[in-house]
Each structure stands twice: as structure tokens, then as C-alpha cells.
OpenMM code with the backbone's topology and positions (N, CA, C; nanometers):
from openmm import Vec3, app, unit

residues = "UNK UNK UNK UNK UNK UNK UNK UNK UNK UNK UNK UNK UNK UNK UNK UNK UNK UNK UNK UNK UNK UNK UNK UNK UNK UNK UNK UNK UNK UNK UNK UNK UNK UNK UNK UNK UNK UNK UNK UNK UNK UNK UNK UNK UNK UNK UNK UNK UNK UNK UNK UNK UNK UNK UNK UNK UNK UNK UNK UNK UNK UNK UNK UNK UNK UNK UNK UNK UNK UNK UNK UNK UNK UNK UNK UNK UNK UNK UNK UNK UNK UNK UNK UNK UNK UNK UNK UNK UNK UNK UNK UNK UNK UNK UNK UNK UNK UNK UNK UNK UNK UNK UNK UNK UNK UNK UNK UNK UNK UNK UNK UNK UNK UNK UNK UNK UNK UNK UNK UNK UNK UNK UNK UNK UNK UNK UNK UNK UNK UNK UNK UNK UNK UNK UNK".split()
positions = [
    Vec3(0.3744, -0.0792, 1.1804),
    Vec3(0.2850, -0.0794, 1.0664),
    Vec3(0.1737, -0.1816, 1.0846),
    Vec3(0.2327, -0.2950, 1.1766),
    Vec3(0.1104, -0.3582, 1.1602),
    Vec3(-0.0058, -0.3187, 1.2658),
    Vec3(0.0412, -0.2865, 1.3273),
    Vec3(-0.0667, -0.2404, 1.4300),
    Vec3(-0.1634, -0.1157, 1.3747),
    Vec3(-0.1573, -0.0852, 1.2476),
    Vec3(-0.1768, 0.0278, 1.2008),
    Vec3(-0.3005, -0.0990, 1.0984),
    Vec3(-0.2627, -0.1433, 1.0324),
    Vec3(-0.3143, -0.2603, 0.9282),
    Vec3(-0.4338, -0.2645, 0.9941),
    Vec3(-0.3674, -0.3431, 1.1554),
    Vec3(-0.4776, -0.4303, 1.2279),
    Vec3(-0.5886, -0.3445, 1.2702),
    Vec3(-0.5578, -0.2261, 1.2943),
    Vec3(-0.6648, -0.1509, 1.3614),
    Vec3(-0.7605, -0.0828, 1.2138),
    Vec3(-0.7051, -0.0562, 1.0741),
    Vec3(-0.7853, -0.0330, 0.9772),
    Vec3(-0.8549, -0.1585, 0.8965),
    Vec3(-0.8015, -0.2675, 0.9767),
    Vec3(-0.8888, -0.3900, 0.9047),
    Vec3(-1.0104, -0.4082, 0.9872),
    Vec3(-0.9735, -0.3658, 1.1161),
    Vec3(-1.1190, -0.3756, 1.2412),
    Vec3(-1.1831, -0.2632, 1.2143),
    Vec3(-1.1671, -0.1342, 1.1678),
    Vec3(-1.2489, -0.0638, 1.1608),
    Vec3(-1.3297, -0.0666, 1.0081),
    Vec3(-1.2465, -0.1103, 0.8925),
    Vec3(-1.3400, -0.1137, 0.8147),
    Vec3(-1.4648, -0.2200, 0.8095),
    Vec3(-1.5998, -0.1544, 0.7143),
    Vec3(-1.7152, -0.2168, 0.6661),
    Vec3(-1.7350, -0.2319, 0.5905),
    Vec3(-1.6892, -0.1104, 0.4999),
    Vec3(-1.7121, -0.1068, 0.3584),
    Vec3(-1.5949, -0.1349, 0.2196),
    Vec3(-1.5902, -0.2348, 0.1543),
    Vec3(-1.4681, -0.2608, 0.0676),
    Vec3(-1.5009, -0.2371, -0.0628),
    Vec3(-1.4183, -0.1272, -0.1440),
    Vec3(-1.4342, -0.1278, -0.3240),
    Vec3(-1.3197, -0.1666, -0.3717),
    Vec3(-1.3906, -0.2760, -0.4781),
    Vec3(-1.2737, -0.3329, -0.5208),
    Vec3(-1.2257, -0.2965, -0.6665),
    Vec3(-1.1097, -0.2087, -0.6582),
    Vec3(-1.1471, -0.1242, -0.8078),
    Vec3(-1.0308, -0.2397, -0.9037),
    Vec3(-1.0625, -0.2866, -0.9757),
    Vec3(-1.0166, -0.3596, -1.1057),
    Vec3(-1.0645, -0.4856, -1.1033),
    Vec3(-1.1936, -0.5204, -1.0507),
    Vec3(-1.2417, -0.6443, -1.0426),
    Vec3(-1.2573, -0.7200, -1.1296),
    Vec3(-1.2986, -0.8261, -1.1347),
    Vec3(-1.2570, -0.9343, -1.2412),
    Vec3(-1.3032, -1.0151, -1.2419),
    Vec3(-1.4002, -1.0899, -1.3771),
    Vec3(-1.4385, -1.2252, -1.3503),
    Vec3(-1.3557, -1.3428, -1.3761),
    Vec3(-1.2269, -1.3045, -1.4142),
    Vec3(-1.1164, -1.4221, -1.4304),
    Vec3(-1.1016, -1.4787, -1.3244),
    Vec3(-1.1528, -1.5997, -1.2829),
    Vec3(-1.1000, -1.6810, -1.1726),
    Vec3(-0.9718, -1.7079, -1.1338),
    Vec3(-0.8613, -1.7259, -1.2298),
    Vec3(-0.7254, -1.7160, -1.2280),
    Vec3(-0.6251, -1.5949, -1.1455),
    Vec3(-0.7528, -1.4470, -1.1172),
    Vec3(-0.6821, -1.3291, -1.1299),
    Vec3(-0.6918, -1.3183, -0.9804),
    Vec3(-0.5723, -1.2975, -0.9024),
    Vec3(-0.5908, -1.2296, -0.7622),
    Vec3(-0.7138, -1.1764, -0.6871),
    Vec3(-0.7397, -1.0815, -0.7655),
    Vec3(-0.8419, -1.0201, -0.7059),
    Vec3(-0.9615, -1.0879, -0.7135),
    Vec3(-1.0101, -1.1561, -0.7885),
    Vec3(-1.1048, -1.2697, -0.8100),
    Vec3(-1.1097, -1.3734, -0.6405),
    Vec3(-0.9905, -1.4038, -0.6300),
    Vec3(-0.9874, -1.5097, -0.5307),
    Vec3(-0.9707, -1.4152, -0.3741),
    Vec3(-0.9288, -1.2899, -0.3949),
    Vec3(-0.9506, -1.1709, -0.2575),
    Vec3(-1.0960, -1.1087, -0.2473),
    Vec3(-1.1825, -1.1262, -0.3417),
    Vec3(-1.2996, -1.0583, -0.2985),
    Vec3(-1.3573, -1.1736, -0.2675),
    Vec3(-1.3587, -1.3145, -0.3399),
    Vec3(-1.4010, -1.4142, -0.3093),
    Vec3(-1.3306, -1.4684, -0.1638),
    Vec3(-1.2791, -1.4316, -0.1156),
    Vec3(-1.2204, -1.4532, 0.0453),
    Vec3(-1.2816, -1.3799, 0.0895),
    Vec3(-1.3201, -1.2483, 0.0812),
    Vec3(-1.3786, -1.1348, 0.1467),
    Vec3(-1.4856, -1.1759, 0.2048),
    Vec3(-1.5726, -1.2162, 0.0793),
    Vec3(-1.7129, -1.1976, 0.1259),
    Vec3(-1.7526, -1.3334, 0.1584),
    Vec3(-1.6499, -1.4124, 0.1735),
    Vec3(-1.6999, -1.5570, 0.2808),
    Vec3(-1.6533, -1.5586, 0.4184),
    Vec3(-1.5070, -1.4948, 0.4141),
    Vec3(-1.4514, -1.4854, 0.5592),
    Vec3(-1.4476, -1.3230, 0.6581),
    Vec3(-1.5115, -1.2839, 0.5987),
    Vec3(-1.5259, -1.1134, 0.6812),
    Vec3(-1.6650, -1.0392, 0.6689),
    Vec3(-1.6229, -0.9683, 0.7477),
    Vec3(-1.8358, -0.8939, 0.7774),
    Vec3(-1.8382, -0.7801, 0.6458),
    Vec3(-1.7439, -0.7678, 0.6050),
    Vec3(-1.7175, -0.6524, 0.4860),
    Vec3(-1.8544, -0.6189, 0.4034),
    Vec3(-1.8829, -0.5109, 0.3469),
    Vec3(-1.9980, -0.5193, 0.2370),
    Vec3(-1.9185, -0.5060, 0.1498),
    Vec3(-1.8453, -0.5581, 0.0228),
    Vec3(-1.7958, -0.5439, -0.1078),
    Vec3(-1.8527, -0.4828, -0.1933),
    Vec3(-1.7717, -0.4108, -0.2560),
    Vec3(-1.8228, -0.3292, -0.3654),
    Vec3(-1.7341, -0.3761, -0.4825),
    Vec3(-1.7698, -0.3927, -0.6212),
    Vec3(-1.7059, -0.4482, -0.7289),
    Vec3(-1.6919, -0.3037, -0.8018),
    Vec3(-1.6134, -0.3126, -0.8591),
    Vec3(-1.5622, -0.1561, -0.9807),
    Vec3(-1.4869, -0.2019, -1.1036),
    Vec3(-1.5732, -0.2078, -1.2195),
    Vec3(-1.4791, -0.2293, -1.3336),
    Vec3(-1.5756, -0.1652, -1.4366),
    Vec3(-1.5554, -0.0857, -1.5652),
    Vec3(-1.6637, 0.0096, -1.5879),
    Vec3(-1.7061, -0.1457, -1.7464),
    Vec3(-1.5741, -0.2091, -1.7557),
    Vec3(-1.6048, -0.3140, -1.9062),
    Vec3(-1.7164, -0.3908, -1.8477),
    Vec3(-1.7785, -0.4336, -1.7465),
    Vec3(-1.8716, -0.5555, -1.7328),
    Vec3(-1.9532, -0.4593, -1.6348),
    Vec3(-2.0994, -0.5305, -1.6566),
    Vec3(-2.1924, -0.4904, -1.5522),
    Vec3(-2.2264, -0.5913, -1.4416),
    Vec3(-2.2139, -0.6703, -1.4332),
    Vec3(-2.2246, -0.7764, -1.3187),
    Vec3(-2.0631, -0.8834, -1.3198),
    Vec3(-2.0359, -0.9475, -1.1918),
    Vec3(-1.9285, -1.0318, -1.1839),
    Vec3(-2.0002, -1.1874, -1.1553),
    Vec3(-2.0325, -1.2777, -1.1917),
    Vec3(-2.0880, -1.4071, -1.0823),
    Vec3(-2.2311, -1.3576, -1.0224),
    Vec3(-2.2603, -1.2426, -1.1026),
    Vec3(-2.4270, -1.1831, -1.0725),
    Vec3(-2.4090, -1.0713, -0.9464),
    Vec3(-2.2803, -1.0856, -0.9206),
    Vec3(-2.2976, -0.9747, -0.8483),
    Vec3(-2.2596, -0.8223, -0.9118),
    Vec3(-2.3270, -0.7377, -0.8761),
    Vec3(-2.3425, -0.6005, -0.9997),
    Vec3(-2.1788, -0.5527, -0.9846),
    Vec3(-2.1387, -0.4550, -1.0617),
    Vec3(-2.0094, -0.4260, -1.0733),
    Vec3(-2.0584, -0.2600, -1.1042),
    Vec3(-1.9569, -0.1246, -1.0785),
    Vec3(-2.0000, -0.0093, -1.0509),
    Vec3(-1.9013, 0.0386, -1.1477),
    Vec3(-1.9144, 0.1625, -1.2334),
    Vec3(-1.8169, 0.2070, -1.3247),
    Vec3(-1.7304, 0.2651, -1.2864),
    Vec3(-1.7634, 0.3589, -1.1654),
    Vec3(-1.6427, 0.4197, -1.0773),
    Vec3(-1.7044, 0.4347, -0.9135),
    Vec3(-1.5897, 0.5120, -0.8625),
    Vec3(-1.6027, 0.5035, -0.7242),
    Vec3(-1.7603, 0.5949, -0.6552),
    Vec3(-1.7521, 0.6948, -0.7603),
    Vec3(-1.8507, 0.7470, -0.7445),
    Vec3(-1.9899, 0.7368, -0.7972),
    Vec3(-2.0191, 0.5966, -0.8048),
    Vec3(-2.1120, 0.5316, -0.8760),
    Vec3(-2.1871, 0.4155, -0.7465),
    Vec3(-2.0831, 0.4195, -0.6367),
    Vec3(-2.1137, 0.3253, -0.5229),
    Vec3(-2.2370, 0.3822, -0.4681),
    Vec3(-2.3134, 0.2390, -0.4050),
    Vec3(-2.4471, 0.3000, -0.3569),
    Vec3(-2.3659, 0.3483, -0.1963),
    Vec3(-2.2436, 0.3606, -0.1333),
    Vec3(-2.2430, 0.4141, -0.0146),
    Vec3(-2.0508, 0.4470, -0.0635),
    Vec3(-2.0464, 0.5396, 0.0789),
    Vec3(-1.9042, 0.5900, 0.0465),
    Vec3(-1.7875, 0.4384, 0.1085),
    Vec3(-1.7077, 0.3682, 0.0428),
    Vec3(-1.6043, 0.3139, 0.0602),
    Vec3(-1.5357, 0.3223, 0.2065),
    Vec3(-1.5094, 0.2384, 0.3403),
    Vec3(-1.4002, 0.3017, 0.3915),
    Vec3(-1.2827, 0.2871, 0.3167),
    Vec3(-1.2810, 0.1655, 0.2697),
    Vec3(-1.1262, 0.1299, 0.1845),
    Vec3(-1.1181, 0.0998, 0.0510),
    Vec3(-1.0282, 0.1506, -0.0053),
    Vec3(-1.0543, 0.1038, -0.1671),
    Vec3(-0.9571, 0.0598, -0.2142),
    Vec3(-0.9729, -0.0426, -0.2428),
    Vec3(-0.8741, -0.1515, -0.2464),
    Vec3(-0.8171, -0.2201, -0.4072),
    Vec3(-0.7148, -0.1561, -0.4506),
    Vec3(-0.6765, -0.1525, -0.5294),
    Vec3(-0.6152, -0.2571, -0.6218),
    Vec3(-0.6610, -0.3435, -0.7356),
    Vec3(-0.5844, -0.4070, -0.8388),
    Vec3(-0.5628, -0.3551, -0.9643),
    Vec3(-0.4797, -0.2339, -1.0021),
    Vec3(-0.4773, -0.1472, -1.0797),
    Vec3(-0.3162, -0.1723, -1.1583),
    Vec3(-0.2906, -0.1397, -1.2948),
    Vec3(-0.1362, -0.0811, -1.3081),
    Vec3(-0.1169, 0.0131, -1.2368),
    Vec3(0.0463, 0.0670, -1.2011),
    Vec3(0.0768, 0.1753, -1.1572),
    Vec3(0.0307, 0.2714, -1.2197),
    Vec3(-0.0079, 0.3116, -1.3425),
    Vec3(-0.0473, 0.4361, -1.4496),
    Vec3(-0.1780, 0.4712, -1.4020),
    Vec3(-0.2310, 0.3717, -1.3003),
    Vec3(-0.3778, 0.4448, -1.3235),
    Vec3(-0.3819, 0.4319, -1.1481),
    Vec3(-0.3170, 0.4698, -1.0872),
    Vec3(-0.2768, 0.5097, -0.9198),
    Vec3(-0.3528, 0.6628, -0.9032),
    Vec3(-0.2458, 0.7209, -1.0019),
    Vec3(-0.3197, 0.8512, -0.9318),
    Vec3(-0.4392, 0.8868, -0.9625),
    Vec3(-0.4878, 0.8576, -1.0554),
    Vec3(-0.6770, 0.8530, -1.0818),
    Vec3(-0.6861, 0.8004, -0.9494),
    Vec3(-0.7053, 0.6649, -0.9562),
    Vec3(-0.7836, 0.6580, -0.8419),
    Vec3(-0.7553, 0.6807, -0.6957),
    Vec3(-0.6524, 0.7381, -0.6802),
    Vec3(-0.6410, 0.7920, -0.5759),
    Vec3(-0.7306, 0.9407, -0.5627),
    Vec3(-0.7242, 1.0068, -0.6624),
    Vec3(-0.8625, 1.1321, -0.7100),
    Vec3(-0.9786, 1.0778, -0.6912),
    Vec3(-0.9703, 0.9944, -0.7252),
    Vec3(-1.1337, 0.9590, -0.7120),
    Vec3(-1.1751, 0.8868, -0.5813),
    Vec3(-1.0952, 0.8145, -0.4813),
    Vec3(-1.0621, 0.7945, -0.3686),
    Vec3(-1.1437, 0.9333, -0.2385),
    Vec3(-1.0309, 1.0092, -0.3389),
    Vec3(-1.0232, 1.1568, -0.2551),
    Vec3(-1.1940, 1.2154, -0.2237),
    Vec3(-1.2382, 1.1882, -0.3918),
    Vec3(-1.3111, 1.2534, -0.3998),
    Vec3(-1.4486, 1.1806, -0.3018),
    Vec3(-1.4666, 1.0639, -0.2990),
    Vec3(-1.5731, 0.9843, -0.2925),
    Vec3(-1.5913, 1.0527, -0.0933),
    Vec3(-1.4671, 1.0381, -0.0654),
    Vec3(-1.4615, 1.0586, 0.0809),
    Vec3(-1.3649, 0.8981, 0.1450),
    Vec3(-1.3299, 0.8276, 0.0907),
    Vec3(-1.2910, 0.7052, 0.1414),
    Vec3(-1.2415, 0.7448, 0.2439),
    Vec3(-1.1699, 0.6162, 0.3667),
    Vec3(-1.1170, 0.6819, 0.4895),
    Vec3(-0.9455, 0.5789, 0.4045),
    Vec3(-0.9142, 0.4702, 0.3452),
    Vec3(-0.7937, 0.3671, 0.3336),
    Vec3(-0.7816, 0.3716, 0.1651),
    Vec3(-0.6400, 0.3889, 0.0861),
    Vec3(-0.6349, 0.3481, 0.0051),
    Vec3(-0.5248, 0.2101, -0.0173),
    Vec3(-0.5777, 0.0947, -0.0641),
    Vec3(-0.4947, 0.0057, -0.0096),
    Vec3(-0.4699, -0.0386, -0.1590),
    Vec3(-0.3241, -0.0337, -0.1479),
    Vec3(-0.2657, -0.0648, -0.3039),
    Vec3(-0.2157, -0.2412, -0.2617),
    Vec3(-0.2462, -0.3480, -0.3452),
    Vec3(-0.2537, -0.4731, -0.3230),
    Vec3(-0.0955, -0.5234, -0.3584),
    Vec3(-0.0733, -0.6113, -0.3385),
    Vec3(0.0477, -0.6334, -0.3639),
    Vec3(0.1248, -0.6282, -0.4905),
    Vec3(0.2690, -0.6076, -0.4658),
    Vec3(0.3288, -0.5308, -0.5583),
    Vec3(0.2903, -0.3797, -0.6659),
    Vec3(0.2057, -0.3298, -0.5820),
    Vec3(0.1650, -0.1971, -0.6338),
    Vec3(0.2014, -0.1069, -0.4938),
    Vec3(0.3601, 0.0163, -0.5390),
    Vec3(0.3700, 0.1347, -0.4632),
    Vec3(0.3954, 0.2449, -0.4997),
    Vec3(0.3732, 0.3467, -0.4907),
    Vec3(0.3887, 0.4599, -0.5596),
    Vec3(0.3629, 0.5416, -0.4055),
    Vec3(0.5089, 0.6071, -0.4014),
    Vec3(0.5739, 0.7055, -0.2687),
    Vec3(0.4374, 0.8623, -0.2768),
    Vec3(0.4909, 0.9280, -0.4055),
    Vec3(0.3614, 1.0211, -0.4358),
    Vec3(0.2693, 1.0226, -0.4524),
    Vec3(0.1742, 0.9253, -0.4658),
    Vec3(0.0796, 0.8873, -0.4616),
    Vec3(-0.0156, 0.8160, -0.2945),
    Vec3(0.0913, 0.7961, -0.2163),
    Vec3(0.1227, 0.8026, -0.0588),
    Vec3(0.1287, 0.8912, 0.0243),
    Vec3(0.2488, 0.9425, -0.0432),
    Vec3(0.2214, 1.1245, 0.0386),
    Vec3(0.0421, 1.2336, -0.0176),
    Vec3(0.0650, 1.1807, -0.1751),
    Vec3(-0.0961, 1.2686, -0.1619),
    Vec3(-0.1856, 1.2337, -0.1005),
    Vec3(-0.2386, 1.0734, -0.1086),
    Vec3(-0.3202, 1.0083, -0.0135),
    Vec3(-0.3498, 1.0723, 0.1427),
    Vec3(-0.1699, 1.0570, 0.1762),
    Vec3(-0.1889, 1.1185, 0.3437),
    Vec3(-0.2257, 1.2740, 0.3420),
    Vec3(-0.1148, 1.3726, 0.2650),
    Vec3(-0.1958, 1.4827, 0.2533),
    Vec3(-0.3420, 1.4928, 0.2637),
    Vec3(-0.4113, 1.4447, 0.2138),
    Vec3(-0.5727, 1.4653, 0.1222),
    Vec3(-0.6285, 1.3732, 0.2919),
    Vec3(-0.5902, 1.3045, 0.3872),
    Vec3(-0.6572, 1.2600, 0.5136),
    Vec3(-0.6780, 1.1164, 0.5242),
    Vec3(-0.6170, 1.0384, 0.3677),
    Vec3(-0.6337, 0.9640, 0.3899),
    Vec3(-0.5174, 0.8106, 0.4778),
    Vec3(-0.5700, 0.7070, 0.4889),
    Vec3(-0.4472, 0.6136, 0.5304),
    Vec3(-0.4323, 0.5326, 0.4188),
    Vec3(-0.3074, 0.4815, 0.4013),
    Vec3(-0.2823, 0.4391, 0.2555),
    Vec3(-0.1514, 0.3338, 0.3335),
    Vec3(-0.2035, 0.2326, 0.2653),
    Vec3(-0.1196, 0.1374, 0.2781),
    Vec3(-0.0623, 0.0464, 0.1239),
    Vec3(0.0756, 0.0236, 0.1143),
    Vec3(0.1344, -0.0117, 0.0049),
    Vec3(0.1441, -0.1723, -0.0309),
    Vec3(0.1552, -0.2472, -0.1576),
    Vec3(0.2363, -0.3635, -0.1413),
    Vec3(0.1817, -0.4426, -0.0029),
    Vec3(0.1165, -0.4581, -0.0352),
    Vec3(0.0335, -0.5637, 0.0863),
    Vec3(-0.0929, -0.6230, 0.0359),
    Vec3(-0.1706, -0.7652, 0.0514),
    Vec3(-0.2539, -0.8092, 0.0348),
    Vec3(-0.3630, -0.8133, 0.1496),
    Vec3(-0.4589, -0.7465, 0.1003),
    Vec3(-0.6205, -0.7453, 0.1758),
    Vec3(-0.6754, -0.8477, 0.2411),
    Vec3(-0.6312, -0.9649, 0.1745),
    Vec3(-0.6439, -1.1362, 0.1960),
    Vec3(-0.5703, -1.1799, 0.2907),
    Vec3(-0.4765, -1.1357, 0.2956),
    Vec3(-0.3286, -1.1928, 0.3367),
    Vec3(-0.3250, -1.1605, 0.4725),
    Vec3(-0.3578, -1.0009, 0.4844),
    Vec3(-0.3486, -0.9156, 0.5899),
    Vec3(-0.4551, -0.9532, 0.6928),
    Vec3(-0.5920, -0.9992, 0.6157),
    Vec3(-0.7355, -0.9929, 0.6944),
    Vec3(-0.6710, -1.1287, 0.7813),
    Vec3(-0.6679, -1.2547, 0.6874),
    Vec3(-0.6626, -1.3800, 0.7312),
    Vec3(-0.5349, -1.3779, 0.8440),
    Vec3(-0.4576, -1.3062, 0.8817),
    Vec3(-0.3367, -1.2801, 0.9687),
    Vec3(-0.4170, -1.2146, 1.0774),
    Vec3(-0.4571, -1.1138, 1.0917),
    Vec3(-0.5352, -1.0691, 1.1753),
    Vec3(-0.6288, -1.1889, 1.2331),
    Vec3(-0.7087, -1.2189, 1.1486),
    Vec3(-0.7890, -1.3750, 1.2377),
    Vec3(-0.7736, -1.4186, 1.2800),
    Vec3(-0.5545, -1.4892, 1.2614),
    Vec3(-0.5352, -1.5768, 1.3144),
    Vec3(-0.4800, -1.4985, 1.4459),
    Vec3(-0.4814, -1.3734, 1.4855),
    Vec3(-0.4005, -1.3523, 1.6109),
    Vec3(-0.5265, -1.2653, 1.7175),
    Vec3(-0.6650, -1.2714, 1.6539),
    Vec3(-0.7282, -1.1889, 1.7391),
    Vec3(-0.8138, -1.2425, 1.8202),
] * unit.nanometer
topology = app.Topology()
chain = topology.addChain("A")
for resn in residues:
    res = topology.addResidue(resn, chain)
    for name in ("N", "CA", "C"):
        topology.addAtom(name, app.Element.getBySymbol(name[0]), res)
């Protein structure tokens, strides 16, 4: 699996970060803020309640991005998985990456069905900064 990680963390460029957040306290706050200091990534923010995060603009949905996602990188409840895995589908993404402690098996198998790679219960942060340290 990890060799699977490592090779979709080198190929991606493009990151949406769907449940973004200006809570500094909140995970994803401190993973996009890792992102876009320690990786070549272009970030994309997604939350439809706010229009900007820290001034950087925020997008209402996936299909609202000015380019298609390779990975879309998920801080969601489980209830709202399979949306965005639809909307995933739909955009064209190539990774749906559910962040830690978020898995859903059917929502995995549709992913792979539909072409995509989907990775579970794992951190974007966690995963990138591991890769750094071994490449």
C-alpha cells in the first residue's frame, strides 16, 4: 500500500480540499497549511459556508474548481462520503483520499469501480511528510 501512496503523492499537482476550514484548531486547517508550505501542490479550498479562508478563495463544490483535482482530499462526516465521491466522479479526479479516521468499504469499491484510486484512514500530511523523509 505504501508504495501505492508514494507513487500517488509523486504524481499528484493538484489538491481539493473538500471541508476546509478557517478554524485553526481543525486538522485540516493545519494539512492544507502544511501543503502549501512543504509541497509543489496547487490547493484548492471547498466549503460552500465561506467565500475566502486567510484570503485565500474557497469553491462551493468540486465542480466549481478553476481546474480538474488529481486528488480530493477529504475532511468530511461519513454521511456525506458518497456525495462526494459523485462529485469526485463527476469532476474527473484521478485519488479520493479519505483523511484519517474516515472509511467507508462501498464507497471504495465505487471509487475503484468509477477508475478511481482511493485511499482510506490516512493523513495527506502525514503521508506527504513520510515520503520526504525517505525520497
Amino acid at each position: 500500500m505504501s508504495t501505492d501512496i508514494d507513487r500517488i503523492l509523486r504524481e499528484t499537482r493538484t489538491v481539493a480540499i473538500v471541508g476546509a476550514s478557517a478554524n485553526r484548531a481543525r486538522a485540516v486547517y493545519s494539512v492544507w497549511r502544511y501543503l502549501e508550505s512543504a509541497s509543489d501542490y496547487a490547493c484548492y479550498l471547498v466549503n460552500p459556508t465561506v467565500s475566502d479562508i486567510d484570503g485565500t478563495p474557497t469553491y462551493p463544490d468540486l465542480a466549481a474548481l478553476p481546474v480538474v483535482p488529481d486528488l480530493v482530499d477529504v475532511f468530511r462526516r461519513h454521511e456525506h462520503l458518497p456525495a462526494v465521491l459523485d462529485d469526485a466522479i463527476k469532476v474527473g479526479a484521478k485519488t479520493l483520499w479519505l483523511q484519517s479516521g474516515l472509511a467507508d468499504e462501498q464507497v471504495a469499491r465505487d471509487g475503484e469501480a468509477a477508475g478511481l484510486q482511493v485511499v482510506m484512514d490516512r493523513c495527506l500530511k502525514v503521508e506527504h511528510a513520510r515520503l520526504l523523509s525517505v525520497s
